[in-house]
C-alpha positions as CSV (number, residue, x, y, z in Angstrom):
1,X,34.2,98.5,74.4
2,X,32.0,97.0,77.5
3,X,33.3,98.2,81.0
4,X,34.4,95.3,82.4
5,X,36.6,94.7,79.2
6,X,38.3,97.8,79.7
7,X,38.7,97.0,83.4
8,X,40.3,93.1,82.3
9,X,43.0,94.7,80.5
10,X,43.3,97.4,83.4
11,X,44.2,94.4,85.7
12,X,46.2,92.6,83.4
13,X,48.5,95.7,83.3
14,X,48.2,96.4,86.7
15,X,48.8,92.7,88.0
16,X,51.7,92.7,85.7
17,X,52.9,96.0,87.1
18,X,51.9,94.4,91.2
19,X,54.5,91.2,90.3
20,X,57.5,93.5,88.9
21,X,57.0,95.3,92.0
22,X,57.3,92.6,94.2
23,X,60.2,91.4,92.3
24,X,62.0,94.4,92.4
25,X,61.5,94.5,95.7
26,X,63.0,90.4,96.3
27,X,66.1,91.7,94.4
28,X,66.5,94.8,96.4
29,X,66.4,93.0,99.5
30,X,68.9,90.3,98.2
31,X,71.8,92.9,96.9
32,X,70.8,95.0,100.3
33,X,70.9,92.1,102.3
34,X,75.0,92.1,102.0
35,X,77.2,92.5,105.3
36,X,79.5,94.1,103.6
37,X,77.2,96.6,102.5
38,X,75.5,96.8,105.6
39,X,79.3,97.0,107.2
40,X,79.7,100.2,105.0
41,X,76.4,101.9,105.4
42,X,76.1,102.3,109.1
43,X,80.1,103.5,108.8
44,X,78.6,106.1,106.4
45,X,76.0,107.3,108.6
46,X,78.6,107.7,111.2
47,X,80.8,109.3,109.3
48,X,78.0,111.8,108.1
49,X,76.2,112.1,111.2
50,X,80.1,113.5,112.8
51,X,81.0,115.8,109.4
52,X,76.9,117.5,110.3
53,X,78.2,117.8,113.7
54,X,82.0,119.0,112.9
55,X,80.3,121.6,110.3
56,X,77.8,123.3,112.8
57,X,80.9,123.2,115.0
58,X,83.0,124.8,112.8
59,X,80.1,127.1,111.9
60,X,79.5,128.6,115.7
61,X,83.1,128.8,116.4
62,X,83.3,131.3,113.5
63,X,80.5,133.4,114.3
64,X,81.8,133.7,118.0
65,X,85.2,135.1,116.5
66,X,83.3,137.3,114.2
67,X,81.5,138.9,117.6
68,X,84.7,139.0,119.0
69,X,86.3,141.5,116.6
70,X,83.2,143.6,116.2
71,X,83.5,143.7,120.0
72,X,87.4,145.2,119.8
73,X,86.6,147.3,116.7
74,X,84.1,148.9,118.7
75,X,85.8,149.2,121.9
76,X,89.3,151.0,119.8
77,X,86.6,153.0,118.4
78,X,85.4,154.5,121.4
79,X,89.3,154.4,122.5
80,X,90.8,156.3,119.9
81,X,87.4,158.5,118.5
82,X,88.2,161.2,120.9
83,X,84.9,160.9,122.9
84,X,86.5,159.3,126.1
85,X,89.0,161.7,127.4
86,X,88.5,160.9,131.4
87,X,92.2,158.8,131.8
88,X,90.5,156.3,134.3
89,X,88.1,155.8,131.6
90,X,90.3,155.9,129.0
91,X,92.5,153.0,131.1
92,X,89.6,150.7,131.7
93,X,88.6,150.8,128.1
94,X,92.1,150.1,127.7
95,X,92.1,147.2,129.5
96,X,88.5,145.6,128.8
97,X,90.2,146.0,125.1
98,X,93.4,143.9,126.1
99,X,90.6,141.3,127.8
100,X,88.8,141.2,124.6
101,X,92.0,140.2,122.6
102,X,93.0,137.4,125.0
103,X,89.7,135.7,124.8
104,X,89.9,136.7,121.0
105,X,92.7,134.0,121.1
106,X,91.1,131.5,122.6
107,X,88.3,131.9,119.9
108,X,90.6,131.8,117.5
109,X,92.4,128.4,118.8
110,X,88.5,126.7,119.2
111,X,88.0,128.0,115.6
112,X,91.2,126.8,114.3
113,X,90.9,123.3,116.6
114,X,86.8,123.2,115.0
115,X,88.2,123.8,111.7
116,X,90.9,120.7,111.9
117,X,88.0,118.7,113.0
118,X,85.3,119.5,110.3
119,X,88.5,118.4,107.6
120,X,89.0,115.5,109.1
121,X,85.5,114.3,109.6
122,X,84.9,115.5,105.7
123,X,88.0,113.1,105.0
124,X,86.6,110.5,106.8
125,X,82.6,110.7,105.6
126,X,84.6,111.2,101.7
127,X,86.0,107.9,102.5
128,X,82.8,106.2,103.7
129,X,81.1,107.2,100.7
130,X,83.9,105.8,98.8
131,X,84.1,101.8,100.3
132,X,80.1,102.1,100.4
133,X,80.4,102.9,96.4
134,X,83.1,100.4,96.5
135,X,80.9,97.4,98.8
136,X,78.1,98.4,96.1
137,X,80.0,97.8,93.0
138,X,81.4,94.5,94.5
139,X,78.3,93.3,95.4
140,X,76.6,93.8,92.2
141,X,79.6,92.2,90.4
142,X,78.4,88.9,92.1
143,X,75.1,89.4,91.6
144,X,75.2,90.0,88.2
145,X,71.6,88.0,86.9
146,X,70.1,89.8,89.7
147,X,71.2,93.4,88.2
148,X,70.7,92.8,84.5
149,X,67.1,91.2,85.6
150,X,66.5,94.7,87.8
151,X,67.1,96.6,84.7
152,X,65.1,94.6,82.7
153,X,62.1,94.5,84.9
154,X,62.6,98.7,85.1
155,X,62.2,98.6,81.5
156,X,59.0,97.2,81.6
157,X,57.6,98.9,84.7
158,X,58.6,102.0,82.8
159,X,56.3,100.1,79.8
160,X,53.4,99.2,81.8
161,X,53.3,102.4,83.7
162,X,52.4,104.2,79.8
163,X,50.1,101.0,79.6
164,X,48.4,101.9,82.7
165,X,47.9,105.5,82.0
166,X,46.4,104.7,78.9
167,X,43.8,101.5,80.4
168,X,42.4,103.6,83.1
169,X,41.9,106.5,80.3
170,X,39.3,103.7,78.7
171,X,37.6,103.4,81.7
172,X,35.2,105.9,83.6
173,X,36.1,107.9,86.8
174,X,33.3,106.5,88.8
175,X,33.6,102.7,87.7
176,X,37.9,103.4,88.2
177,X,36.8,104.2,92.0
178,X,34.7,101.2,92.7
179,X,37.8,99.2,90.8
180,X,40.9,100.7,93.2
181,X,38.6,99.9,96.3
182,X,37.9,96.3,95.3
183,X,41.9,95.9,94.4
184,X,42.4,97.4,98.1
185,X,40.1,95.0,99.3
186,X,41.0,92.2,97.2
187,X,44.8,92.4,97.3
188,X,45.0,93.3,94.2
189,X,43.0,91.5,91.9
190,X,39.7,93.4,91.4
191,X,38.5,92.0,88.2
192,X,38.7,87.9,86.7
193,X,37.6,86.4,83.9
194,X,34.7,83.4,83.7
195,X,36.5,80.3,83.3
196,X,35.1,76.9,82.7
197,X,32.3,78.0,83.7
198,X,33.3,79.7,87.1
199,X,35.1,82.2,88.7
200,X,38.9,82.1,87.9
201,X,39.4,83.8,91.5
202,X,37.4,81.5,94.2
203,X,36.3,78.7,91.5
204,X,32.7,79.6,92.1
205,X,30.5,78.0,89.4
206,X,27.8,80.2,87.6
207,X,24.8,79.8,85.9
208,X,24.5,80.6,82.5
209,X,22.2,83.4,83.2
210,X,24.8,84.8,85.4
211,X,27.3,84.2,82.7
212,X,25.4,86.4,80.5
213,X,25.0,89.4,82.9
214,X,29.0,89.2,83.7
215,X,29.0,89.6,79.1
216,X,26.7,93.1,79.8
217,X,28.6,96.2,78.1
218,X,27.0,98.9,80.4
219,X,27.3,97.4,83.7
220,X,29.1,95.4,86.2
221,X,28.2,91.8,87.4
222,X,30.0,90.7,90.7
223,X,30.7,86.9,91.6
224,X,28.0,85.8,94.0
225,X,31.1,84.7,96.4
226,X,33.8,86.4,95.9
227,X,32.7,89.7,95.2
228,X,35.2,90.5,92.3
229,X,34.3,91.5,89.1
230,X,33.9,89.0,86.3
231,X,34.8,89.4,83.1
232,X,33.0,87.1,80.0
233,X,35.2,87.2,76.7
């Protein structure tokens, strides 16, 4: 098989494979494009954004309790171990310890109010998730050609994507290069076939010696104008 055959049927599939991705990208844009949808999707990012915020809340407020205790624990340690014995001593670490419980309540009550928050801003990012699921479904229920033709096109891309793999495995590393920069270059269409004549890209017409060269099976031949590789059946 001559190179620039191998690279024709490489840009058949991948042309194929360029207008599937555009369309997929039309319908996207169409079932996306719904203000009910878009209604529900910034609510959901709300309502996520506050539950990330309630939870690292909620998070803090516990750890700060947790200190709290190992404070107390420590200080009825030292209280009640036997190693104090001074009574003024003994009185302050009595009261630093009645201190530490008071603020041990306040903790508690920021913990407890954090916790009713982070519930409550799980409830409401739960129900965000559910009337974006719900705005999703109803908006591909009256799209419903636009979702069958999505899967449909998936089902191919999924197809040409095996294609692909096996047209570039035809083709070798060196000429695949110079091909991926031209498509770059050429948005997207690297290689063209000789019709009437011509070039099927820019309509250039070519000699017949020209032609010829475009027919060789161990090189490339470039249209004089446009620079894409031609391809002679």
């Amino acid at each position: 098989m001559s190179v620039s055959l191998g690279l024709h049927r490489l840009q058949q599939v991948d042309s194929h494979r360029d207008r599937i991705r555009a369309r997929l990208k039309a319908i996207e844009e169409t079932l996306q494009a719904d203000d009910a949808i878009r209604s529900a999707q910034q609510t959901f990012a709300a309502s996520e954004s506050a539950e990330k915020t309630a939870e690292r809340d909620l998070r803090f407020a516990e750890a700060e309790s947790v200190k709290q205790r190992v404070k107390i624990e420590q200080a009825e340690s030292s209280l009640y171990g036997g190693q104090v014995r001074n009574p003024k001593e003994l009185q302050d670490l009595q009261d630093e310890i009645a201190s530490l419980k008071r603020h041990l309540i306040t903790l508690e009550n920021r913990e407890f109010d954090a916790l009713s928050m982070s519930e409550a801003a799980e409830a409401e990012y739960q129900i965000a998730q559910a009337e974006l699921d719900k705005a999703r479904a109803s908006a591909a229920s009256q799209h419903v050609d636009l979702t069958v033709e999505r899967e449909t096109l998936q089902k191919d891309s999924e197809r040409l994507t095996l294609e692909h793999k096996a047209a570039i495995g035809a083709v070798p590393q060196s000429i695949l290069q110079i091909y991926e920069q031209l498509r770059e270059r050429k948005h997207g269409l690297a290689v063209v076939a000789i019709q009437d004549s011509a070039c099927a890209a820019c309509g250039s017409a070519l000699t017949p010696a020209q032609q010829q060269s475009a027919r060789s099976a161990s090189q490339l031949f470039y249209c004089p104008t446009c620079g894409r590789i031609l391809y002679a059946s």
